[in-house]
N, C-alpha and C positions, 0 to 999 in steps of 0.2 A: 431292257431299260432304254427311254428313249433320249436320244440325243440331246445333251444339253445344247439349246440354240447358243450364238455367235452374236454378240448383241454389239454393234459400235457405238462411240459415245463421242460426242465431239464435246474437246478442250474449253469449248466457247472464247468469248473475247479474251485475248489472255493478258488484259491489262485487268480485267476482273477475276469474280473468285472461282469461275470452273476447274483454274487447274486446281486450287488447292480442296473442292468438293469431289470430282473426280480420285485423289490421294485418299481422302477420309473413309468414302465409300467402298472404296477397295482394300480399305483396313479390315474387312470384315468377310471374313472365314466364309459366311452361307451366302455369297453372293457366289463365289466359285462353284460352291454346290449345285447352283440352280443356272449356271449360263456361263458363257466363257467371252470374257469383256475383253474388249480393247478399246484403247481413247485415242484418237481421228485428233492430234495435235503436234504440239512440237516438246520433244522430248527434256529441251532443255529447260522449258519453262516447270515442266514436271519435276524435273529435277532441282530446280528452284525452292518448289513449295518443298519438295521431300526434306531439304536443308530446315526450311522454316517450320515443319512441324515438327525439326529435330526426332525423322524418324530414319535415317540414315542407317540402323542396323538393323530396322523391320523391312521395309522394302526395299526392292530395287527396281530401276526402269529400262526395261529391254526397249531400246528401238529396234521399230523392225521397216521395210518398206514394202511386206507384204502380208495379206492378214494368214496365209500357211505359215508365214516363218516364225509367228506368233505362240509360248508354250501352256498359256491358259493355266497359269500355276499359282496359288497362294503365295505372295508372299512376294511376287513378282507382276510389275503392271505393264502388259505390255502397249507400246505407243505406238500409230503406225505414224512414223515420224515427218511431218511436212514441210519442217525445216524453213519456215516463212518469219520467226523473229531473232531481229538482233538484240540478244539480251544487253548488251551496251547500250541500245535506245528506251529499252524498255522501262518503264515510269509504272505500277500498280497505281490501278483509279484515274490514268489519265485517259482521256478519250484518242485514239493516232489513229493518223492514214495505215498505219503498217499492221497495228493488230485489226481493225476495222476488214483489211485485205484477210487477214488470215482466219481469222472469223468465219467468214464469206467462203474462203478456200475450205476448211474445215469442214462444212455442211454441203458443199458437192461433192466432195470425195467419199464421204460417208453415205450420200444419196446414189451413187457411182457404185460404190461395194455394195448397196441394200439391191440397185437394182440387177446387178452382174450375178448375184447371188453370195459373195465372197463373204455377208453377213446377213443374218436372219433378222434382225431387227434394228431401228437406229433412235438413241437417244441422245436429245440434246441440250447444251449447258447453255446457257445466256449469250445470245449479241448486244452487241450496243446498236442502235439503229443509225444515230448519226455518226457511226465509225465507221460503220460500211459503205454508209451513204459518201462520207468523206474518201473511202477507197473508187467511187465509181459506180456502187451496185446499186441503185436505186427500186431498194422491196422498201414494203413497211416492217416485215417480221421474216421468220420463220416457214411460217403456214406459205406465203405466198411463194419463195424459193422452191419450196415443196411441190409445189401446183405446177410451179415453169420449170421446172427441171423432168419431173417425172412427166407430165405432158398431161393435165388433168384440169378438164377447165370444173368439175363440178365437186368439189368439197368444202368442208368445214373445219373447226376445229371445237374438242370439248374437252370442260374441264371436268377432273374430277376429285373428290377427296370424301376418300372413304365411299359409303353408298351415294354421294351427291353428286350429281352430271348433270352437266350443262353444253349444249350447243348454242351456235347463233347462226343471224339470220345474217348479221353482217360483222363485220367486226374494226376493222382499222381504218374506219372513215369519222368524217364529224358527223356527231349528232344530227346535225340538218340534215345530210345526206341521207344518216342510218334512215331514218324515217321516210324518206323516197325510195329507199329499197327495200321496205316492207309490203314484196308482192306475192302474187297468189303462189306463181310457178315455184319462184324461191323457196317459199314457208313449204311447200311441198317436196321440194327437192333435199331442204334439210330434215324435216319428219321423215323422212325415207332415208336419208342418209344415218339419223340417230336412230331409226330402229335395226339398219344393218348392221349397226355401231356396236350398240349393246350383245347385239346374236354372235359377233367376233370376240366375245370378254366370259362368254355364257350363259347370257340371260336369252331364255327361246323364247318369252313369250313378252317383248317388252312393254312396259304402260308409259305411254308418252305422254306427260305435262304437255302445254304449250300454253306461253306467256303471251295475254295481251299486249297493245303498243302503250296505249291511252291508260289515263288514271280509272279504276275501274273496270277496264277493258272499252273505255267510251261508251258506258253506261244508255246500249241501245241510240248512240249515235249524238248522244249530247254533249262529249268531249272530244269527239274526231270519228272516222267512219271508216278507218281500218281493217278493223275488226271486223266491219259486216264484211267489204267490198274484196277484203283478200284473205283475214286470216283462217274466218269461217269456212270461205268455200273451200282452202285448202283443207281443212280438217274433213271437210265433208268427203270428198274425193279420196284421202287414206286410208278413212275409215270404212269407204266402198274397195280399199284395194287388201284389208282385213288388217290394217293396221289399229293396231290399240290405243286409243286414245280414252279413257276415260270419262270423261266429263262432257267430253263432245264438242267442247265451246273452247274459246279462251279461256284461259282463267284471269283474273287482274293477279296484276304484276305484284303487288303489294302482298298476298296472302299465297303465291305457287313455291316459294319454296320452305315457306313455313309447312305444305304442305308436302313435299318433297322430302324434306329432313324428317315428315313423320310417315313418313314408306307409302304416299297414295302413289308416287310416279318410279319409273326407273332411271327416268333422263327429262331434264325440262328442256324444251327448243325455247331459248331467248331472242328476244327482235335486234337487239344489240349489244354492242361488247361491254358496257358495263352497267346493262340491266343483266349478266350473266358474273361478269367478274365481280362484283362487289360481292354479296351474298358467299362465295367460294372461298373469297378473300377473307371476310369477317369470321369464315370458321375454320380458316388453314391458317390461318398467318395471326397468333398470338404474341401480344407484344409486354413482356414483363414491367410495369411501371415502377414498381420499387427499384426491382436489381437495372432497370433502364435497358434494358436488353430483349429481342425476341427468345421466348422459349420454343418457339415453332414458325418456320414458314414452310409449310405444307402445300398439297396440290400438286396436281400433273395437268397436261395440258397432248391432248392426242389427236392427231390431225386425220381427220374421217375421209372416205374418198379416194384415198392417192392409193397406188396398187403395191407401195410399202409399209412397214408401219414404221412410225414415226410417235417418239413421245417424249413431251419434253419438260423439263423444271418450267413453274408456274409462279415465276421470278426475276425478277430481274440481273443485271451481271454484277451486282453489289461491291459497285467500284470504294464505295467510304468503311468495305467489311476487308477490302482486297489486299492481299498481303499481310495482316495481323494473325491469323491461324484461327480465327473464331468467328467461321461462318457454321452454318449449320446444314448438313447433308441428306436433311431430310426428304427434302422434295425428287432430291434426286435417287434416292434409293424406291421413294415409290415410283416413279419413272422406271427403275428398271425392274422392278416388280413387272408392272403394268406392259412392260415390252415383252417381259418373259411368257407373258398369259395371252398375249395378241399372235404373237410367234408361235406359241406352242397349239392355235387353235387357227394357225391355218391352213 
């Protein structure tokens, strides 16, 4: 039987809801089945939420400050403990220098053990951007920590939920920008990046969408000329390197993931982050209007490229859910799904 992998999970911001989604998810008996977790935070905040979900006779929290010293048991979560908040400062939903820092600390040490080998996989819970920012660390997210720690100038990130995957061409810039870095080399570097993506998950033969820029796809150059000048020839050049591409063209942005959700793609390449994130978002994250509440925020978020894997909740740190005990653990349980299946196929 093979080894269940070693997955770390970092706490995320912990004026948000990771520690208390991290608690929830490890409420559950077939995660130990399939991988042997530890959460990359501070123990005391864990033990915080433990109090708030009034589950003090189901779990307990081992700190440890090694991942051997860890015993991978039901019933017990263990923390490699980093000991960076003072719970006397501590405010749930406020933004601080202090959790901002420890955020920040959290996702290196977790990149640090993925890349030592001391963990097979790593997933992660929510930062806040301007808490980190406010600590010193000036990234835009995740993905980009990722890139400067592991030392990887060429990746992506995709989301996915259920059969739907999506990459982009760019992602944490403005609009104005995204559109200036719709070039040939790029569009090429991430088609090859999303069909390596999928063959790590198990799809051998993947059928790659790719989204026009322009309404249309600039309808032969009468909305913008993208499309011929970069996205084309990238397509053209994959498809000489026997990369699948379908359709052969662009598709316009308005009808690819309509066709997507009806099984013609494995993965759609986006030109930007929220001609990718909405569509993911409209089908993972349902929001109850009567009972006023989401019944689902769904979605993972997996960052392609880096020579670890990395997967992460496709959400935010849900500072106004943070501390009341009714966030929902969904997104991070397929997250550690989705680490289990990246881990186990490399």
């Amino acid at each position: 039987m093979k080894k269940r992998p070693v997955i770390g999970i970092t706490m995320g911001d912990p004026a948000g809801n990771g520690s208390e989604l991290s608690v929830k998810v490890l409420l559950n008996k077939e995660i130990y089945e399939k991988c042997r977790p530890i959460i990359i935070g501070d123990a005391n905040c864990m033990e915080d939420i433990v109090k708030i979900l009034k589950k003090e006779d189901e779990i307990k929290i081992h700190a440890v400050k090694n991942v051997e010293d860890a015993v991978f048991e039901y019933g017990t979560i263990d923390v490699y403990d980093m000991g960076m908040v003072n719970m006397e400062k501590h405010i749930y939903g406020k933004v601080s220098k202090m959790c901002g820092e420890a955020a920040f600390q959290y996702v290196v040490k977790v990149i640090e053990l993925a890349m030592n080998g001391s963990v097979d996989a790593t997933v992660t819970n929510a930062l806040n951007k301007e808490a980190i920012n406010m600590a010193g660390h000036h990234y835009s997210g995740h993905t980009e920590i990722y890139a400067e720690y592991t030392h990887t100038d060429k990746y992506t990130m995709m989301l996915a939920h259920e059969d739907l995957r999506v990459v982009h061409v760019s992602t944490h810039v403005s609009l104005r920008q995204a559109c200036d870095l719709v070039k040939k080399a790029r569009v090429l570097e991430v088609i090859r990046i999303a069909n390596e993506g999928c063959k790590a998950i198990g799809i051998e033969k993947p059928r790659i969408g790719v989204a026009g820029l322009n309404p249309h796809s600039g309808e032969n150059g009468l909305f913008g000329t993208e499309e011929i000048e970069e996205i084309q020839p990238a397509i053209n050049e994959a498809i000489a390197e026997g990369i699948c591409i379908p359709e052969g063209i662009p598709t316009p942005p308005d009808t690819i993931f309509s066709k997507a959700l009806g099984g013609w793609y494995d993965i759609v390449v986006a030109m930007y982050h929220d001609q990718g994130h909405i569509p993911l978002k409209v089908k993972g994250f349902n929001y109850n209007k009567e009972l006023k509440k989401w019944d689902a925020v769904s979605g993972v978020n997996i960052t392609l490229g880096i020579p670890i894997v990395r997967v992460s909740v496709d959400h935010g740190t849900g500072f106004d859910l943070a501390g009341k005990g009714i966030s929902s653990e969904l997104s991070l349980a397929h997250s550690i799904d989705y680490a289990i299946r990246l881990a186990s196929n490399k």
